[in-house]
N, C-alpha and C positions, 0 to 999 in steps of 0.2 A: 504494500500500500504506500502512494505515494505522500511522504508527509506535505511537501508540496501543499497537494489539493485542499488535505486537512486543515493547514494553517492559513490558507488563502486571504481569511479577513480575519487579520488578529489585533487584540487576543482573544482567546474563547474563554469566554465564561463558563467552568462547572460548576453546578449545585455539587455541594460539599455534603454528600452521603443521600444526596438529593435536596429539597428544602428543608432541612431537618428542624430551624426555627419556629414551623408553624404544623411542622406533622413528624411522626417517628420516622428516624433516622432508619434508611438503609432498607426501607419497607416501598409498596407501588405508589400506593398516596404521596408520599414524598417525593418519588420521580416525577410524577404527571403535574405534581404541583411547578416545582422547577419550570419542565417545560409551559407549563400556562402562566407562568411568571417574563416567559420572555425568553427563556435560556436556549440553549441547541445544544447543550453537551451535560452529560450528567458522570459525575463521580460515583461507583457506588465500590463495597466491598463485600467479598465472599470468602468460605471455608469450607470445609466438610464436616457434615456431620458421622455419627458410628456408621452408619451404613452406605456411606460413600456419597450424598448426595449434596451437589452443591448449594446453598443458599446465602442469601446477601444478610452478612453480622458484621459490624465493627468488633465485635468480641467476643471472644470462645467464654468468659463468664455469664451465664445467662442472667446473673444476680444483676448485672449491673444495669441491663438497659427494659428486662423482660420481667414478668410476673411468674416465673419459671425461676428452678434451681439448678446448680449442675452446670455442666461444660458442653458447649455444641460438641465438641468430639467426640464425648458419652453417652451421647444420646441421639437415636432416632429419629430420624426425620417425622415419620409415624406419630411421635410423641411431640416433637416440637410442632405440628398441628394442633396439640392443645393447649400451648400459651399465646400470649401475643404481648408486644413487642412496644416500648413507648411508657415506661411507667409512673415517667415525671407528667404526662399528660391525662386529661382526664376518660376518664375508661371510656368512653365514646370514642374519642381519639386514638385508642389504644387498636393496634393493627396487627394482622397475624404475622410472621416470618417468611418471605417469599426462596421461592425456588429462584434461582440464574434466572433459566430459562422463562419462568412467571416475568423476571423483571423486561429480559427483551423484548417478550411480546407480548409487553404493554406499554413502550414504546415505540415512537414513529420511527418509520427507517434512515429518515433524515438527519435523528440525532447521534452525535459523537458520543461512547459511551466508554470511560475509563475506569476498566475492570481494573480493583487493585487486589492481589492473592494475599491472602492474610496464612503464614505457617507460624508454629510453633517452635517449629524444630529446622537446624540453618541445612538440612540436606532434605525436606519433605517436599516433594516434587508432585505428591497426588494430586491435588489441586488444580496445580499447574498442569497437571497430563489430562483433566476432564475437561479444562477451559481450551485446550489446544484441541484434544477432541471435535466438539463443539463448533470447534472455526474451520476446523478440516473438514468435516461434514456439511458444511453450508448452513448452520443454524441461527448465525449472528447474522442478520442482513445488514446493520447498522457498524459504521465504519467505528472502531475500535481504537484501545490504546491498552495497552495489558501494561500492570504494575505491578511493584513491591518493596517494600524494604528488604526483604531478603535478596541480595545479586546474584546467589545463583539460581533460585527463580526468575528471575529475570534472565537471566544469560539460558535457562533451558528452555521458556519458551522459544526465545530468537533461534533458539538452533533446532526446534521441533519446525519452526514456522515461520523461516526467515523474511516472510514479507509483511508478518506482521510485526506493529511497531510499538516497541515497548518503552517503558517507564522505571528509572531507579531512582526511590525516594527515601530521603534522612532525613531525620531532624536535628542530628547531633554531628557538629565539625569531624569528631573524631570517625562518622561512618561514611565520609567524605570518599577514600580510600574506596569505599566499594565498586564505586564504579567503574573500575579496572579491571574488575571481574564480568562486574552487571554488561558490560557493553550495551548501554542501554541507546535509543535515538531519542530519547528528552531526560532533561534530570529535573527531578522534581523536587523543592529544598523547601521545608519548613521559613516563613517570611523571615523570624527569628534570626535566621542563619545569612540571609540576603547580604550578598557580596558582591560586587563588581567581577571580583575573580571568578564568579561562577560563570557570570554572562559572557566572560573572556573565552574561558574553556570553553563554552558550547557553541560559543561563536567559528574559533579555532577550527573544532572538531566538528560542525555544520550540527549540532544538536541544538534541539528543541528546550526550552525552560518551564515549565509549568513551575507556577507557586502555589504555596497554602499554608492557611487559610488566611485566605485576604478579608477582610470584613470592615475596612474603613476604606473613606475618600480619599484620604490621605496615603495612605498605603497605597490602594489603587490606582492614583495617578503618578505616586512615585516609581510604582511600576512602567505604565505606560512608556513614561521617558525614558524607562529603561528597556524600551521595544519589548515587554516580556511576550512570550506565543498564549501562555494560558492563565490563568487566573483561577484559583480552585477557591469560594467562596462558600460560606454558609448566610450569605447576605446578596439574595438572587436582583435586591436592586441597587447595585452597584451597577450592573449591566443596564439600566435605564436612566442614573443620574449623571 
């Protein structure tokens, strides 16, 4: 895929786990919201659960974000059908836990959508080999960006599926370094970490910039001037002010 096309009018705004601001994080409502906000690209995140099925969590704790206990990787897809998801929201608002595939087609095909693989473990490649699946079968119509903090996740996508184009993200200087391994085509830095040296490097090496999480004006137009390609926000109207 050619990043090219991708980046044609930038930078692209992603909803940051979708609009997670106004719906639970990382759920469909959240995506569709994004998109009817304005946006054309959505961030979301997935793992595996015990029986291998992918669905979209910011966290293998289910204490943290769900009315469920226990760990996605312990449990059943089966059973994660009986909690849902959002429990700072109020129980109306409260949404079930989607499958990958639930989230792609419930989006338009129009939209950019940057799968980020969420492991545990710095060699767990499962994940990663049902997401390439997926794209070698023709199941993603929607032009893609596959991510991770893990670099060999990333570096095993690009060599399962070299024309797809991947993402390596840190938030911490010292996992900088990864990207030697990740060989990735955008780097993705926590705002926090925002360096000139970054934009050097990817300029250098013809790579792509995604940031996150941008959520002010100010941040976001200091990006601009710094030509950035993407913009990962949990503040979908940034893209309208």
């Amino acid at each position: 895929m050619d990043l090219t096309e991708i980046y044609q009018n930038k930078p692209i705004y992603f909803g940051h786990r979708g609009d997670r601001n106004n719906f639970p994080e990382n759920t469909i409502a959240s995506f569709r919201s994004t998109i009817e906000c304005g946006l054309n690209a959505v961030e979301l995140d997935v793992m595996l659960t015990k029986d291998d099925r992918l669905i979209c969590s910011h966290n293998f704790d289910l204490g943290k974000q769900t009315n469920g206990t226990g760990f996605v990787d312990d449990t059943t897809y089966h059973d994660l059908t009986k909690i849902k998801t959002g429990k700072k929201f109020d129980k109306t608002k409260q949404q079930p836990i989607p499958l990958l595939t639930e989230a792609i087609n419930s989006l338009p095909e129009n939209v950019l959508i940057n799968i980020e693989i969420k492991t545990k473990k710095i060699f767990d490649f499962e994940a990663a080999k049902l997401v390439v699946r997926l794209i070698k079968a023709n199941k993603i119509p929607q032009k893609i960006i596959i991510s991770s903090f893990n670099p060999l996740v990333v570096r095993f996508v690009k060599i399962m599926s070299k024309s797809t184009p991947t993402g390596y993200i840190f938030e911490e200087r010292k996992y900088f370094k990864g990207v030697y391994i990740a060989r990735p085509d955008c780097l993705n830095p926590d705002i926090e970490l925002l360096a000139d040296k970054y934009f050097h490097f990817c300029k250098r090496r013809n790579m792509r910039i995604n940031v996150w999480a941008v959520n002010s004006v100010a941040d976001r137009n200091l990006l601009i001037d710094k030509n950035v390609d993407g913009i990962i926000t949990d503040n979908p109207q940034l893209a309208q002010n």
